[in-house]
RODO-2510 file (C-alpha; in nm, 4 decimals, decimal comma):
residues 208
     n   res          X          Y          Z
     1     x    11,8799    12,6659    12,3828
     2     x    11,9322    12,2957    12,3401
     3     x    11,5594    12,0965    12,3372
     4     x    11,6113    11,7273    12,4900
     5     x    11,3763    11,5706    12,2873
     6     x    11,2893    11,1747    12,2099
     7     x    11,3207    11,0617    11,8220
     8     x    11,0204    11,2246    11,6662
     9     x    10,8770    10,9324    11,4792
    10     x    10,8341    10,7565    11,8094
    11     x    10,6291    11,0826    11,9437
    12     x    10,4160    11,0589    11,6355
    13     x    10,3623    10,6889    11,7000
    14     x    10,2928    10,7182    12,0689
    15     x    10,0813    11,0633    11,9950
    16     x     9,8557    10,8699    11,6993
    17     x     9,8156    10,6104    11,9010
    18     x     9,6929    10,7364    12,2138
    19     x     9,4416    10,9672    12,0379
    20     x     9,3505    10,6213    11,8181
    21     x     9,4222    10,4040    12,1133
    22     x     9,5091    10,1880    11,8639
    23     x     9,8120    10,0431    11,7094
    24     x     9,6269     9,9799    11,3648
    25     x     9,4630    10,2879    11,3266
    26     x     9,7649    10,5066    11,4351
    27     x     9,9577    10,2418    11,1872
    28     x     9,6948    10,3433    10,9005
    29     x     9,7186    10,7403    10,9638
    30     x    10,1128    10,7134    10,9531
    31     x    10,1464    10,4728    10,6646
    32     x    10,3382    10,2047    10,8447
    33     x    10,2591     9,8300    11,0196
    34     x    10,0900     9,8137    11,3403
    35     x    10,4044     9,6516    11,4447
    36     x    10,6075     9,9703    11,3607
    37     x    10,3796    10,1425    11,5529
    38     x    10,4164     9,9226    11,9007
    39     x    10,7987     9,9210    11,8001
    40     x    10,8075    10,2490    11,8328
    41     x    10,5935    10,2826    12,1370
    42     x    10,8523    10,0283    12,3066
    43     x    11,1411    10,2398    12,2077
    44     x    10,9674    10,5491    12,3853
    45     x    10,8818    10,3778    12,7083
    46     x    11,2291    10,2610    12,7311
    47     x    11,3714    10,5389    12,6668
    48     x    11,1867    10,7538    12,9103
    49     x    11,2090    10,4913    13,1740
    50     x    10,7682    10,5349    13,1929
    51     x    10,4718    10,2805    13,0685
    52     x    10,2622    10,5391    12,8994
    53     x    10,0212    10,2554    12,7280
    54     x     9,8183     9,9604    12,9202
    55     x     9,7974     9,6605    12,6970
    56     x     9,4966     9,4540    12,7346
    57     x     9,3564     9,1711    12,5107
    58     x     9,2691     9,3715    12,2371
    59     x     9,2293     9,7133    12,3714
    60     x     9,4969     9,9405    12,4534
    61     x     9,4349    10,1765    12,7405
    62     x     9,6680    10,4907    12,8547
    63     x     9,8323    10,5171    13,1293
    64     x     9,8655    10,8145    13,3970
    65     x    10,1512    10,9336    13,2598
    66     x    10,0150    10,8568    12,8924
    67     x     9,7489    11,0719    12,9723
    68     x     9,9423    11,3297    13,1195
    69     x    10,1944    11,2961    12,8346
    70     x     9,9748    11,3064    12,5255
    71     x     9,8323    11,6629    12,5612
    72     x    10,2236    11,8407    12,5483
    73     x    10,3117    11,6267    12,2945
    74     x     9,9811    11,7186    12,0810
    75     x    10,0327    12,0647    12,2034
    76     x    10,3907    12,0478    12,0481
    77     x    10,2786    11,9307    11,6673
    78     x     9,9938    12,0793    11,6204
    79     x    10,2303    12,4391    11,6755
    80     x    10,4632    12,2997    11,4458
    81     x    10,1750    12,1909    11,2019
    82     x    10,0318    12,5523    11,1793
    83     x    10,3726    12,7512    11,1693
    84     x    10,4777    12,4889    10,8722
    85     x    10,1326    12,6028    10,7164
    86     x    10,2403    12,9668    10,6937
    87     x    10,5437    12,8838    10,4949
    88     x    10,4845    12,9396    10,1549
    89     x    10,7566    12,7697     9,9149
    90     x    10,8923    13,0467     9,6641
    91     x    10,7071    13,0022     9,3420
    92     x    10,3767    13,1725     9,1932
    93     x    10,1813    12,7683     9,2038
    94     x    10,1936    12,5806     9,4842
    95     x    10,2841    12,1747     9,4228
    96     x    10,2013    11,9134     9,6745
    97     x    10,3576    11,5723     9,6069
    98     x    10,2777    11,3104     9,8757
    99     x    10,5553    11,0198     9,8823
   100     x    10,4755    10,6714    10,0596
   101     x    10,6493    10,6313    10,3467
   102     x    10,9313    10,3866    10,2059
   103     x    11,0351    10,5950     9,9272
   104     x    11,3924    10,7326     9,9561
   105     x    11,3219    11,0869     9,8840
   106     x    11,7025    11,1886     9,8065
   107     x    11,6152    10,9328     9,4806
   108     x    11,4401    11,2273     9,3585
   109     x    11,6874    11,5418     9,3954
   110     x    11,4158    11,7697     9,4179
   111     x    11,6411    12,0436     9,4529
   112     x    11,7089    12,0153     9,0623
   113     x    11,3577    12,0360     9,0089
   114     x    11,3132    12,3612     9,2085
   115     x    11,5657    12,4948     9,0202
   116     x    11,4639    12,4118     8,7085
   117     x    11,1010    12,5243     8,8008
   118     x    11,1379    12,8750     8,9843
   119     x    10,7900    12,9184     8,9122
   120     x    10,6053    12,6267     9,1022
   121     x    10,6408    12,5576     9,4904
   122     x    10,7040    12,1904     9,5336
   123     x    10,6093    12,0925     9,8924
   124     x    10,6134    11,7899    10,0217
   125     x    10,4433    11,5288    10,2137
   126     x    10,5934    11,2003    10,3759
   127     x    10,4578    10,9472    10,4171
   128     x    10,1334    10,9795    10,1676
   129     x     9,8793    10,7754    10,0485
   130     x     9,6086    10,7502     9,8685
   131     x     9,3820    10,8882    10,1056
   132     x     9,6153    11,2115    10,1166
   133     x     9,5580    11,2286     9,8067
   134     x     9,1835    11,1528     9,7956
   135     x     9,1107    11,4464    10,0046
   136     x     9,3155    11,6990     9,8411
   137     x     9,5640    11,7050    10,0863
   138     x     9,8553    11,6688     9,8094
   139     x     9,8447    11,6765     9,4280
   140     x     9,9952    11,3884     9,3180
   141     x    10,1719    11,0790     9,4962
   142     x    10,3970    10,8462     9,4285
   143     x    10,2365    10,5384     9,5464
   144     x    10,3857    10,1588     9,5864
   145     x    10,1900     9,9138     9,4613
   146     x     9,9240    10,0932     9,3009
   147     x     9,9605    10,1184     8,8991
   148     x     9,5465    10,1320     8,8667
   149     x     9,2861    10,3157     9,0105
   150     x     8,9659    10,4314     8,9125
   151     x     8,9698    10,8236     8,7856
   152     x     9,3258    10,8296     8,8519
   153     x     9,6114    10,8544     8,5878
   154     x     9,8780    10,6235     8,7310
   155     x    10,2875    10,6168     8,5789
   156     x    10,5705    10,3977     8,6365
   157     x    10,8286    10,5140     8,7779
   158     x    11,1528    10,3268     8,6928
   159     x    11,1760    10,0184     8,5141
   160     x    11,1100     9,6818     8,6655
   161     x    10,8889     9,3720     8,6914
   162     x    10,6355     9,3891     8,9520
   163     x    10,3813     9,6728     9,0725
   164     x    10,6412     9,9041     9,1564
   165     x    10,6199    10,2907     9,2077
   166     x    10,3657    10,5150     9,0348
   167     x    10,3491    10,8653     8,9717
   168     x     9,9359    10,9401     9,0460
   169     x     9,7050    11,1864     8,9797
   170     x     9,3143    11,3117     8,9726
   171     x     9,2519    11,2677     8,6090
   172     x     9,0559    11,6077     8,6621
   173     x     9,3737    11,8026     8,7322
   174     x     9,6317    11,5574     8,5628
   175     x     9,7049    11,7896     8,2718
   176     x     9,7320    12,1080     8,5139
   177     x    10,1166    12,2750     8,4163
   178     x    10,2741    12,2432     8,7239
   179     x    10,1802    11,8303     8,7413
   180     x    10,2728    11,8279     8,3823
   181     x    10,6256    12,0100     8,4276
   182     x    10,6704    11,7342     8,7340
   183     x    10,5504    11,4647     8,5165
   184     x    10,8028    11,5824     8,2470
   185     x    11,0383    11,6447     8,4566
   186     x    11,0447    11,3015     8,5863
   187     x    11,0933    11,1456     8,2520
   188     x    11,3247    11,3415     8,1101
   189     x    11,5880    11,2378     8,4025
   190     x    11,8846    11,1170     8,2122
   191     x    11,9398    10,8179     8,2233
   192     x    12,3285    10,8904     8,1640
   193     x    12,3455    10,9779     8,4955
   194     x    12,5937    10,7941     8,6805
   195     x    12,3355    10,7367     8,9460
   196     x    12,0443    10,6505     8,7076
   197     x    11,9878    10,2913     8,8454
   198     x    11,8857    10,4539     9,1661
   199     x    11,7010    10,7770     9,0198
   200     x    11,3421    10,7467     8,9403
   201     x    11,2338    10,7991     8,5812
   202     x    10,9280    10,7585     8,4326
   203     x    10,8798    10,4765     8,1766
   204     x    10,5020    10,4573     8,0926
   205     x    10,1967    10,5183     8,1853
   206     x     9,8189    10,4286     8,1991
   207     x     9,4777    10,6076     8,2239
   208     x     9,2535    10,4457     8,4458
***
């Protein structure tokens, strides 16, 4: 069976904002502009020929079809939410890396890591912030912009001037083996590689 589906990042903006109704919030839950988000929203309407969202002078107000809309399309992710958390990656430790939502994640060949770390199951979640990682939702991020913070050990990733990328963690759980063998792993990237100007390697770090 062939599903006839809309692109999903323009259900998760429509379905964030209509719980929000809100651009901004739904734009702070999925790590991207408010603008994005109403981008997005425009893209769906258009598509599916229907005005799902009323927009008033600062309010924003679902329509009848919005509000007959949002409950299948909540429906649909929160199944595919719950059957993604009954996978369990192979591994005896369970990783959870959170990656901000402009990070190309094929940068990181992850694949090599896996293989080079049977032991640990590296999940991951896109797009992250600090917030994800505030409430333990992943283990360590790599964060733009953010190379201090407050009980937090923070790493560069890649050479460069500016803020840049940065490899965080708790500094309670910093040192735990499977961050440490990501950590490691990270670094030791070689820079060799014929693609090493576009793979991520750490080059220094600070405690906060």
């Amino acid at each position: 069976m062939t599903y006839t589906l809309p692109p999903l990042n323009a259900l998760r903006a429509f379905e964030a904002a209509a719980r929000h109704l809100s651009f901004k919030l739904a734009a702070h839950e999925l790590h991207v502009t408010p603008a994005a988000v109403g981008q997005q929203v425009k893209a769906l309407e258009a598509r599916l020929g229907v005005q799902l969202f009323e927009r008033l002078h600062k309010q924003l107000i679902l329509t009848a079809a919005g509000q007959a809309y949002l409950p299948g399309v909540s429906d649909g992710f929160r199944c595919i939410a719950e059957a993604t958390s009954q996978l369990k990656p192979a591994g005896a430790v369970l990783l959870q890396l959170g990656v901000h939502a402009s990070f190309d994640l094929r940068r990181l060949d992850l694949a090599a890591f896996r293989e080079a770390h049977v032991e640990i199951g590296l999940r991951v979640l896109q797009p992250a912030g600090l917030h994800e990682l505030v409430e333990g939702k992943v283990d360590l991020l790599i964060a733009r912009n953010l190379g201090h913070h407050p009980g937090y050990r923070c790493d560069r990733v890649n050479e460069g001037s500016g803020l840049g990328d940065w490899l965080i963690a708790p500094e309670g759980t910093a040192d735990c083996p499977e961050i440490v063998s990501f950590r490691e792993w990270l670094r030791a990237q070689s820079v060799e590689n014929p693609r090493a100007n576009r793979r991520p390697r750490l080059v220094g770090g600070i405690g906060s």
